[in-house]
C-alpha positions in Angstrom: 197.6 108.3 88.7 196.9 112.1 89.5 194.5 113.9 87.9 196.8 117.1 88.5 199.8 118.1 87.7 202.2 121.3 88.3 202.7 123.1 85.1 204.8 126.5 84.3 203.1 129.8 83.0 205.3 130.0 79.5 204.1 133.0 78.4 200.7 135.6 78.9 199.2 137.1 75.6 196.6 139.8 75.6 194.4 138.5 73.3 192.0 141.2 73.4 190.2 143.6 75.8 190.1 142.0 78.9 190.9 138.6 77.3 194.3 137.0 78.8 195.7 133.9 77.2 198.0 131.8 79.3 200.0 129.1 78.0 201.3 126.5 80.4 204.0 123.7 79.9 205.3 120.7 81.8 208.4 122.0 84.2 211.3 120.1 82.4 209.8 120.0 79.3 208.2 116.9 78.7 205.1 116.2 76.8 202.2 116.8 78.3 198.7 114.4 78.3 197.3 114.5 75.0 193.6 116.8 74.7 190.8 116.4 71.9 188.4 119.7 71.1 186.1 120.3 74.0 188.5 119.6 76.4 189.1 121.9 79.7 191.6 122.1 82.5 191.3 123.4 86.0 193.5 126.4 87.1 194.1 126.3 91.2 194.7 129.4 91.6 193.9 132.0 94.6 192.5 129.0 96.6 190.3 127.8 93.8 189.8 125.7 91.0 188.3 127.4 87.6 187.9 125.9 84.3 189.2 127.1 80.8 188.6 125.6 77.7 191.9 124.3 75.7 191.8 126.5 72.7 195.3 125.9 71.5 196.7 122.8 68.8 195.5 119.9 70.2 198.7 118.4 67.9 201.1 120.1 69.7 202.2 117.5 72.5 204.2 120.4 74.7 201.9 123.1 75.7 198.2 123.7 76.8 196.6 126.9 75.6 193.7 128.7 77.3 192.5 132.6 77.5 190.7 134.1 80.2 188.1 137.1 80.1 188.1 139.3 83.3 184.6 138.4 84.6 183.0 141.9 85.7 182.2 140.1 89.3 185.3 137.7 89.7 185.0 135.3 92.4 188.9 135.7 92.3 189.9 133.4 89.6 190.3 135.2 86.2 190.7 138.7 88.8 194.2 136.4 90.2 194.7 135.4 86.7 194.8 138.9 84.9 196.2 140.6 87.9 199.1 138.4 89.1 200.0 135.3 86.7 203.0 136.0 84.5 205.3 133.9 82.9 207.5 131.6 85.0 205.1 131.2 87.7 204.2 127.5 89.0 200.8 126.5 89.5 198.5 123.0 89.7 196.5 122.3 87.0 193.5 119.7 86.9 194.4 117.6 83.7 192.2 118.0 80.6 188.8 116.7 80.9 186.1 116.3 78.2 182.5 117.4 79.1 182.2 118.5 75.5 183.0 116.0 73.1 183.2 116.8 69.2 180.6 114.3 67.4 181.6 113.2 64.0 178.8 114.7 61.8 179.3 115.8 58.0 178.7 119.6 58.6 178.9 121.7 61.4 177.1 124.9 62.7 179.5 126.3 65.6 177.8 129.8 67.2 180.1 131.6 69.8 179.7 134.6 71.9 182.6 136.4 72.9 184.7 134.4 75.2 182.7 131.2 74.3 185.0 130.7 70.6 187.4 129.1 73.2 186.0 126.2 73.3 184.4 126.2 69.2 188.7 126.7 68.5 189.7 123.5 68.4 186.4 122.2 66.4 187.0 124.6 64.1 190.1 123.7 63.5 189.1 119.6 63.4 186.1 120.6 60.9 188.2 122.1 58.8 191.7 119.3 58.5 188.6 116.9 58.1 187.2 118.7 54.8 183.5 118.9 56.1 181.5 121.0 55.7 181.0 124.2 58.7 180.0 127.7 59.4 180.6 129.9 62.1 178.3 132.9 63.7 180.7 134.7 66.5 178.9 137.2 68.1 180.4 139.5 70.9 180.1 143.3 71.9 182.6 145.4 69.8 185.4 143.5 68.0 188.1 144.7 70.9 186.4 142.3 73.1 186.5 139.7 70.4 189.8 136.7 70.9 191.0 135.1 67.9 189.7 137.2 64.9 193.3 137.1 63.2 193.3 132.8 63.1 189.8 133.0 62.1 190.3 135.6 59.3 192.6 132.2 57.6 188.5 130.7 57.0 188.0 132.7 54.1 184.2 132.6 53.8 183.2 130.7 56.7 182.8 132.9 59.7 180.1 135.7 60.1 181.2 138.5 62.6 178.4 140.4 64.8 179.0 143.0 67.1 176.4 144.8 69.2 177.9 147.9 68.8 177.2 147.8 65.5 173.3 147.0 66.1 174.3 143.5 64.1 173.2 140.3 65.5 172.3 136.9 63.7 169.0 135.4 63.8 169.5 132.4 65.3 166.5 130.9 65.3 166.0 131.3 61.5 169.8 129.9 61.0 168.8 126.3 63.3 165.4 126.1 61.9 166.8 126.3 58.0 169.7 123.2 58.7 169.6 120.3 57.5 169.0 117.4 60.4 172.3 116.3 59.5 173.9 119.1 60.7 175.3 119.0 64.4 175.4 122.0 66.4 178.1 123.2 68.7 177.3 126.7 70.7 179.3 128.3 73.5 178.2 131.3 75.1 175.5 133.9 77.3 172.7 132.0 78.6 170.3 133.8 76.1 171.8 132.9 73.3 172.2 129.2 73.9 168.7 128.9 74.6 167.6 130.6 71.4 169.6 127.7 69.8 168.2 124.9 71.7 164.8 126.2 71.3 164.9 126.1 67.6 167.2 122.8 67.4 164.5 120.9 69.2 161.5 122.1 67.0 163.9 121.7 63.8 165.2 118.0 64.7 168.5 119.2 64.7 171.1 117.9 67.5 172.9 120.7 69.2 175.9 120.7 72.1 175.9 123.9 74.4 178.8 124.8 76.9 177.7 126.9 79.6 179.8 129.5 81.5 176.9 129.6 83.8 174.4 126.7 84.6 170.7 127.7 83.3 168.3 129.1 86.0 165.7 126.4 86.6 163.1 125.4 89.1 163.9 122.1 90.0 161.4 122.2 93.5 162.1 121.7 96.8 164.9 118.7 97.5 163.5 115.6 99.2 166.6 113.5 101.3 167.1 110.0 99.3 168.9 106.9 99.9 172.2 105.9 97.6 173.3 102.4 97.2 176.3 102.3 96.2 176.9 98.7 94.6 180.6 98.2 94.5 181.4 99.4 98.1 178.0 97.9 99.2 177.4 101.0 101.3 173.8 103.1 101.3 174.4 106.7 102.2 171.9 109.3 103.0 171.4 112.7 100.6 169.8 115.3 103.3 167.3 118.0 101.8 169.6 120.8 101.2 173.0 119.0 100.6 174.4 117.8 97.5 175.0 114.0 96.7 178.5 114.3 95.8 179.2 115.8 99.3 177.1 113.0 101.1 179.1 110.3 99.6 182.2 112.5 99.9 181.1 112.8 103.7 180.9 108.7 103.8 184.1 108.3 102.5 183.5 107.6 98.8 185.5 109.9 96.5 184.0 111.7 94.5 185.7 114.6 92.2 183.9 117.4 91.5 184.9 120.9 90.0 182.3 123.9 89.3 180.1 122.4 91.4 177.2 123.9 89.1 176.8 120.9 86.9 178.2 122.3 84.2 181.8 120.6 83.4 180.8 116.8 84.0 183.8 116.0 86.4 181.6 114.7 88.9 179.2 111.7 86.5 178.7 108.5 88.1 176.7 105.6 86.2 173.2 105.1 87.2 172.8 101.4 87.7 168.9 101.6 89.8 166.4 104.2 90.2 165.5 107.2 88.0 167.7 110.1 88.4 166.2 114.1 89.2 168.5 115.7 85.9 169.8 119.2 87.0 173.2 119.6 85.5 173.8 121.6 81.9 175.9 118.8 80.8 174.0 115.7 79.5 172.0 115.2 76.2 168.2 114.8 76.2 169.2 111.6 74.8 171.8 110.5 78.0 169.3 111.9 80.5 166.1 109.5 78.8 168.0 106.9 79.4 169.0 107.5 83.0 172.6 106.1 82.6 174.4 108.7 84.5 174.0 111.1 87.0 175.8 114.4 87.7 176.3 113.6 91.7 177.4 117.4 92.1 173.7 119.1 91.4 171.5 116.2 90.3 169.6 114.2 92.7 166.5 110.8 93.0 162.8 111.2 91.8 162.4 108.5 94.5 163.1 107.5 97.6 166.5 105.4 96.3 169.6 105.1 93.8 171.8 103.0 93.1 175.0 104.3 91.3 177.9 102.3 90.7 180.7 103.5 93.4 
């Protein structure tokens, strides 16, 4: 089965300033694979693939719902998007995929900064159908810039608006630090701000979720080359200094899907069945990367000379 499929632009909304949403739809109308909150698809457009966060009903079975913000240095995605997709155009779409995944938990803190409340959206929405208990802190520059005000104004009490223009921002360490352990944390957003929140989470004991636009900047050291074994094609492939291990075994013939490329969206985990993994993807929990289970083959790499992943 295809993890792609060609989907029709229904319609383009301007959902604030420099924020496009898109919603797509199967060609002759038939439902399309079902999503849960934290999903994301792929747009291929321009000659690449970007990812979105589904932001739409994740009960409605007929269309997929994303918005885009005009990145200040496009790379040509959301540049292609604002500038040339309209409705009626054609184009491939990587199927939902969750790197994000909505943890039961019996309240919810959800922080967003501008953009970022694309992928909260959907939790939001689940939090609230389940009759838990949640708050949200959206942040963003001026409220122009801010998608979605209007369908969160319906949560009467439960979302806190800050804009910078207005000199108004949360103190986000003081919110972490003052939840209860129960609480779960979902964040999307700037690199600072996520940060902040997983700074305080950890000295609070709280458990927190981040999705990055951006993988964090961190000094892994120099890459060493390293032998894969890869136990159900019984092949061992060599990582060179400098190249990634999802390329190597793509190189060998092993396929291997990957799609930011950054370690940020998950597509490309593998499980871990020898060796201790060199963590460098934004995607895993301290928990998943203690136990050395998985490995993000698109960034991540050995802290010895071997690994053995089942492939």
């Amino acid at each position: 089965m295809t993890n792609t499929a060609e989907l029709v632009v229904k319609a383009t909304i301007w959902e604030a300033d420099a924020v496009l949403g898109v919603v797509l739809a199967d060609l002759d109308g038939k439902p399309l694979p079902q999503w849960q909150p934290g999903c994301w698809i792929g747009l291929h457009v321009n000659g690449i693939q970007r990812q979105y966060s589904l932001c739409g009903d994740v009960d409605d079975p007929y269309t997929y719902r994303i918005a885009v913000r005009l990145a200040d240095a496009s790379r040509g995605g959301s540049s292609f998007i604002h500038d040339h997709l309209r409705p009626g155009h054609v184009i491939t779409v990587g199927l939902p995929f969750n790197s994000f995944p909505m943890v039961p938990a019996p309240e919810y803190l959800f922080v967003a900064g501008g953009v970022g409340i694309t992928a909260l959206l959907p939790m939001i929405a689940a939090a609230d159908r389940a009759r838990v208990s949640w708050e949200l802190l959206y942040c963003g520059r001026t409220r122009w810039t801010m998608p979605f005000l209007d369908i969160l104004g319906t949560y009467a009490g439960k979302v806190s608006v800050f804009t910078s223009e207005d000199g108004n921002r949360p103190d986000l360490t003081s919110a972490v630090s003052a939840l209860p352990t129960t609480t779960r944390v979902y964040c999307c957003g700037p690199e600072s701000m996520l940060s902040e929140i997983e700074t305080a989470a950890r000295i609070a004991g709280v458990a927190v979720s981040a999705e990055r636009f951006v993988p964090a900047d961190v000094d892994h050291g120099d890459d060493l080359p390293f032998t894969v074994h890869c136990t159900e094609s019984a092949l061992d492939v060599t990582v060179p200094a400098g190249r990634s291990m999802a390329a190597a075994l793509n190189d060998a013939g092993l396929a291997v899907d990957t799609a930011c490329s950054e370690g940020i969206c998950g597509t490309c985990k593998l499980a871990v069945t020898g060796g201790t993994p060199d963590h460098r993807d934004q995607v895993l929990t301290a928990q998943e990367r203690s136990a050395g289970a998985a490995i993000m083959a698109c960034v991540s790499r050995s802290l010895g000379p071997s690994l053995s992943v089942a492939l």
